[in-house]
C-alpha positions as CSV (number, residue, x, y, z in Angstrom):
1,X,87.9,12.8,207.0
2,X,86.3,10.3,209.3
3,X,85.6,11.6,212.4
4,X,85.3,8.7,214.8
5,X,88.4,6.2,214.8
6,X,88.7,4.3,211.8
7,X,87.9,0.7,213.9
8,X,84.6,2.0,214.3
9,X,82.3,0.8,211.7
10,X,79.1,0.1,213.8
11,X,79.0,2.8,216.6
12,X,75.3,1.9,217.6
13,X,76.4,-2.0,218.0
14,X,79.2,-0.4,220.1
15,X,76.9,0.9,222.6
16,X,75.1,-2.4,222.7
17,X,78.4,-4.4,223.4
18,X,79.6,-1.5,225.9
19,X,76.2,-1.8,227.9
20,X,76.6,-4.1,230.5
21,X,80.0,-2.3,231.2
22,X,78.6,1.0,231.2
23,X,75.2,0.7,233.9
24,X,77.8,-1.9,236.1
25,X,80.6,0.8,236.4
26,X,82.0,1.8,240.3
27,X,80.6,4.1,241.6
28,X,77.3,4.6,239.3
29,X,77.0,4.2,235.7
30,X,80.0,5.2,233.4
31,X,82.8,4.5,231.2
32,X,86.1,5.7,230.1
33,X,87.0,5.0,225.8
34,X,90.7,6.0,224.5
35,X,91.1,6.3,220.6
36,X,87.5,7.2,220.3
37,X,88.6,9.8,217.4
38,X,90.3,9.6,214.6
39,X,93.3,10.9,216.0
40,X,94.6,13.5,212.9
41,X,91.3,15.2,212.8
42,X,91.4,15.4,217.0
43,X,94.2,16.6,216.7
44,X,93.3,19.6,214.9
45,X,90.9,20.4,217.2
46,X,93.2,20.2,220.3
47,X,95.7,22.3,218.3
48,X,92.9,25.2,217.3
49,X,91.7,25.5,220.7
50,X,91.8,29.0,221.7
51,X,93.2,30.3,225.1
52,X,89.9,31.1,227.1
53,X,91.2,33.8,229.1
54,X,92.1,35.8,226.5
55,X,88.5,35.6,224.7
56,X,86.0,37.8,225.3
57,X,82.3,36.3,226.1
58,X,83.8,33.6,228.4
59,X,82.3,33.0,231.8
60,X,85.2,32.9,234.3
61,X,85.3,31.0,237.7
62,X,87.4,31.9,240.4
63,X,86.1,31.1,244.2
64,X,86.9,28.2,246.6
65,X,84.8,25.7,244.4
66,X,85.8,26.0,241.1
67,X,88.6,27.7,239.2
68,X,87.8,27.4,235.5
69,X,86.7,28.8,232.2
70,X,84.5,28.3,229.9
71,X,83.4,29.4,226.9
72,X,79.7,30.8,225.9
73,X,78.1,27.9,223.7
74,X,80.1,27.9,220.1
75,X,81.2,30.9,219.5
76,X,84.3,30.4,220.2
77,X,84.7,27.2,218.6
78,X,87.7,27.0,215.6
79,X,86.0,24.6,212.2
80,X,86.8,21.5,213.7
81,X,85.5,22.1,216.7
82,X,82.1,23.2,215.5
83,X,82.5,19.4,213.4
84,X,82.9,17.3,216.2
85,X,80.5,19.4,218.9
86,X,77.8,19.0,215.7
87,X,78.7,15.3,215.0
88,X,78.0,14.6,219.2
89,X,74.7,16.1,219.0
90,X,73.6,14.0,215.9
91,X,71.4,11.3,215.3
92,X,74.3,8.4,215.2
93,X,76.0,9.8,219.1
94,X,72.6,9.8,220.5
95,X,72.0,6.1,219.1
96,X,75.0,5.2,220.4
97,X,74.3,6.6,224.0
98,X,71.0,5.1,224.3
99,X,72.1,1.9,223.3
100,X,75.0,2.5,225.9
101,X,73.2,3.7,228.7
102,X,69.8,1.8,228.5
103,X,67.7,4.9,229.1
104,X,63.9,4.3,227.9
105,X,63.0,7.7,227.7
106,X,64.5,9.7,224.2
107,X,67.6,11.3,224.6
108,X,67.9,14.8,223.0
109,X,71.1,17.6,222.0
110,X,71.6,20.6,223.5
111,X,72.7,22.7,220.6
112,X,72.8,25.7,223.2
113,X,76.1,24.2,224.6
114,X,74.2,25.5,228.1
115,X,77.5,24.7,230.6
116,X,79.1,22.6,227.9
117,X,81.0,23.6,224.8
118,X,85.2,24.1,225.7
119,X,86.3,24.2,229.2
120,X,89.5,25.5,230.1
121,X,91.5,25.1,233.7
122,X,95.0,26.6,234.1
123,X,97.9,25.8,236.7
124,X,96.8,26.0,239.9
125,X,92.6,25.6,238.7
126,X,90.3,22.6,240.4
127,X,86.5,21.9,240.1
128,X,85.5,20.6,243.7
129,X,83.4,17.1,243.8
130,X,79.4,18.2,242.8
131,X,76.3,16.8,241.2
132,X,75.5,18.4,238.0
133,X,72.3,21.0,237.8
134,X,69.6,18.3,237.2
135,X,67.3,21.0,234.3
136,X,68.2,22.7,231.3
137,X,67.5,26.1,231.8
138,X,65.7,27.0,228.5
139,X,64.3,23.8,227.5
140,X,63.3,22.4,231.1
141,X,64.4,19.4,230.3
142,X,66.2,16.7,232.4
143,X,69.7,16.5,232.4
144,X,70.6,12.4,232.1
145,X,74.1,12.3,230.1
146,X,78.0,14.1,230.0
147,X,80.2,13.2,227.3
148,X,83.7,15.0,227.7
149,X,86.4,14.8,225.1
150,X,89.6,15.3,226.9
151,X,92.2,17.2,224.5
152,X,95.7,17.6,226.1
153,X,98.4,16.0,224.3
154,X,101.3,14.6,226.0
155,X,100.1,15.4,229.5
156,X,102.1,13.8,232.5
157,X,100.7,11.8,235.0
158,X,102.2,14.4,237.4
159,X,100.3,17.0,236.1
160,X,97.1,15.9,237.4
161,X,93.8,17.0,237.2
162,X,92.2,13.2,237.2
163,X,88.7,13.3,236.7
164,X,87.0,11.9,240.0
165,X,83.9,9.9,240.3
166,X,82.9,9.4,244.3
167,X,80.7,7.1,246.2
168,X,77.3,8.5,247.3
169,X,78.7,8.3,250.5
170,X,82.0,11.0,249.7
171,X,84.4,8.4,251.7
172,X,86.2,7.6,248.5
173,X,87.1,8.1,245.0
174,X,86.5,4.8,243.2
175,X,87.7,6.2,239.8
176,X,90.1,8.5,238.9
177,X,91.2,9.4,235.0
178,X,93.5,10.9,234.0
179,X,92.6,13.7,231.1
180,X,94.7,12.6,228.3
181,X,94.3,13.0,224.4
182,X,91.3,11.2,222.4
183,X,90.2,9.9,225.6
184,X,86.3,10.9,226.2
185,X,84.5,9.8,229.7
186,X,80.8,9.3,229.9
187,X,78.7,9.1,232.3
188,X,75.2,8.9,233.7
189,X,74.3,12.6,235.8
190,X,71.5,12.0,239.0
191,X,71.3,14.1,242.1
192,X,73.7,11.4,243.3
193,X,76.4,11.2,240.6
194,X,79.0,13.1,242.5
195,X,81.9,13.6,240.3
196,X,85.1,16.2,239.5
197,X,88.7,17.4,239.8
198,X,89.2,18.7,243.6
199,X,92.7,18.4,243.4
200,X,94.7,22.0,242.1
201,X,96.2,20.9,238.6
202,X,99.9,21.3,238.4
203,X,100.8,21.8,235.2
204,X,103.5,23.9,234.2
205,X,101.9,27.6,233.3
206,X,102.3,27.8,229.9
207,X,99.9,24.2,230.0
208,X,96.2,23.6,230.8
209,X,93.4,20.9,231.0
210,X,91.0,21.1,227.9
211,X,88.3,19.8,226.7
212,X,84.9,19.8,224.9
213,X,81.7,19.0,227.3
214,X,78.6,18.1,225.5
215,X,75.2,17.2,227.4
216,X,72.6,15.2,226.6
217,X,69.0,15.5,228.2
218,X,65.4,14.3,228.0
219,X,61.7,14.8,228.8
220,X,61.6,13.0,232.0
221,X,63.4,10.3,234.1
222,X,63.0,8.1,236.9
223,X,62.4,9.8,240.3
224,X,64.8,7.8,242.0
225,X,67.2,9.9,240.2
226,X,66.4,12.8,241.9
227,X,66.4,14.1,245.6
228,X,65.7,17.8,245.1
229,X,64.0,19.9,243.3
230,X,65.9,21.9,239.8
231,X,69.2,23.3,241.5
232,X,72.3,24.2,239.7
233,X,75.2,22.7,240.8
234,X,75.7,21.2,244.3
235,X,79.2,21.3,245.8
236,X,79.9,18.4,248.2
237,X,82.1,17.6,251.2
238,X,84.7,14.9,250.8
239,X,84.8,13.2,253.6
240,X,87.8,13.9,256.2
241,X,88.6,17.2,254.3
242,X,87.9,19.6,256.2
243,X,86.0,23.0,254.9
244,X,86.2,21.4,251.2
245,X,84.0,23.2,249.9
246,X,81.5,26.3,250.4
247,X,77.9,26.9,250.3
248,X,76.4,28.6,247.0
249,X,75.3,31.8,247.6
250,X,71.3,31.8,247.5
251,X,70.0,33.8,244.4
252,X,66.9,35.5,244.3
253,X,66.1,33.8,240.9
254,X,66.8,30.1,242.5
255,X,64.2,31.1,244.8
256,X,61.6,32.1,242.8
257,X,62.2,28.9,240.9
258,X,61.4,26.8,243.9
259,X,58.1,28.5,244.6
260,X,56.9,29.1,240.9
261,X,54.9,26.3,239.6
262,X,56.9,24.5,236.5
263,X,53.7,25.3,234.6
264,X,54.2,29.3,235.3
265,X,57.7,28.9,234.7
266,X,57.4,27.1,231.0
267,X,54.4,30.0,230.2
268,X,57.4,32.9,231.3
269,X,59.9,31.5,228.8
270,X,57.3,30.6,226.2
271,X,56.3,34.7,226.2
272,X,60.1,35.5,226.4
273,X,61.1,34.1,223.4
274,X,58.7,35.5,221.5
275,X,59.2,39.2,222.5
């Protein structure tokens, strides 16, 4: 079975046609596709995915920020899933997204699934407005590109749970989609990119939001990307909402990552993995 939707015969020459859409997107570089996948074998996936909160190995969120779950790389992930999460990493998917995007520098996979793979948020679960962490923790490389596969069948506008994409400014939401079925959102990830679902999802509680994240990185990018140094995720105010979000709590290992010199730090890992 054919994996992509059947009108797709060329999915390189799609990114070129997509381009000019893509880097010219409100409110930085992005696009939304519906009918991406062919929609039996989506299906299938949508219908084996697994409820996360009764899985063991899943890393569970629950404070003011965030209110998800989501599962640890692909071990959780039913045959079809490990297909399509696969297929997204290959060679074709990463033609497609340079073409798309107009990066220069080579994108690469993470076939860690390192804060991508499913992601699960129940009734009442939100994901406050943030930039995304800007390195891959094993690999050190930069973070450039989120694909997310949205899986929820016949979900209601009422519902919620829109994905948001916000000015640099926070004043304003200038796109909001909704996570249907087959629909898949990409866009570009900077220190700027501010993006999520702030809003508590009100779906009935035997529903939930699903889908498949997948991230795409490479070995360097343009500095104007970039306004700090490698963070993790940084929570922002909206504007006008009052005590939206909260501070991270400062870790002892974020601070030894400021003050160790990225040559140290790439030594440590190099003598980790092979003890």
């Amino acid at each position: 079975m054919n994996i992509l939707h059947p009108s797709i015969t060329d999915i390189k020459q799609l990114g070129k046609d997509m381009h000019q859409k893509y880097i010219s997107a409100d409110p930085f570089p992005s696009i939304v596709l519906d009918n991406f996948f062919n929609e039996e074998f989506l299906g299938k996936v949508a219908d084996e995915f697994p409820d996360l909160s009764k899985q063991k190995d899943v890393k569970k969120y629950d404070n003011h920020n965030e209110k998800k779950l989501e599962a640890l790389g692909e071990k959780h992930f039913s045959e079809s899933a490990r297909l399509l999460a696969h297929f997204l990493n290959s060679q074709p998917i990463l033609e497609f997204l340079q073409e798309l995007t107009g990066i220069k520098e080579t994108l690469l996979p993470d076939p860690y699934f390192l804060g991508g793979g499913y992601h699960e948020i129940k009734s009442g679960g939100l994901l406050k407005v943030h930039a995304d962490f800007n390195k891959h923790e094993l690999a050190l490389l930069d973070r450039r590109i989120n694909l997310l596969v949205y899986l929820n069948k016949d979900w209601d506008e009422s519902y919620g749970g829109h994905f948001e994409l916000w000015d640099r400014d926070m004043k304003e939401a200038r796109t909001k989609v909704l996570p249907i079925f087959n629909r898949v959102a990409i866009f570009s990830t900077t220190d700027f990119s501010y993006h999520g679902h702030p809003n508590a999802l009100a779906c009935p509680p035997d529903r939930s939001r699903k889908s498949l994240a997948l991230y795409y990185y490479s070995n360097g990018r343009p500095k104007s990307e970039v306004n700090h140094k490698p963070h993790g995720t940084l929570f922002v105010n909206r504007s006008g909402t009052k005590n939206d979000v909260t501070k991270e709590p400062i870790t002892l290992r974020s601070v030894l990552y400021d003050l160790t010199p990225p040559i140290l730090i790439r030594l440590a890992k190099k003598v980790i993995r092979s003890n």
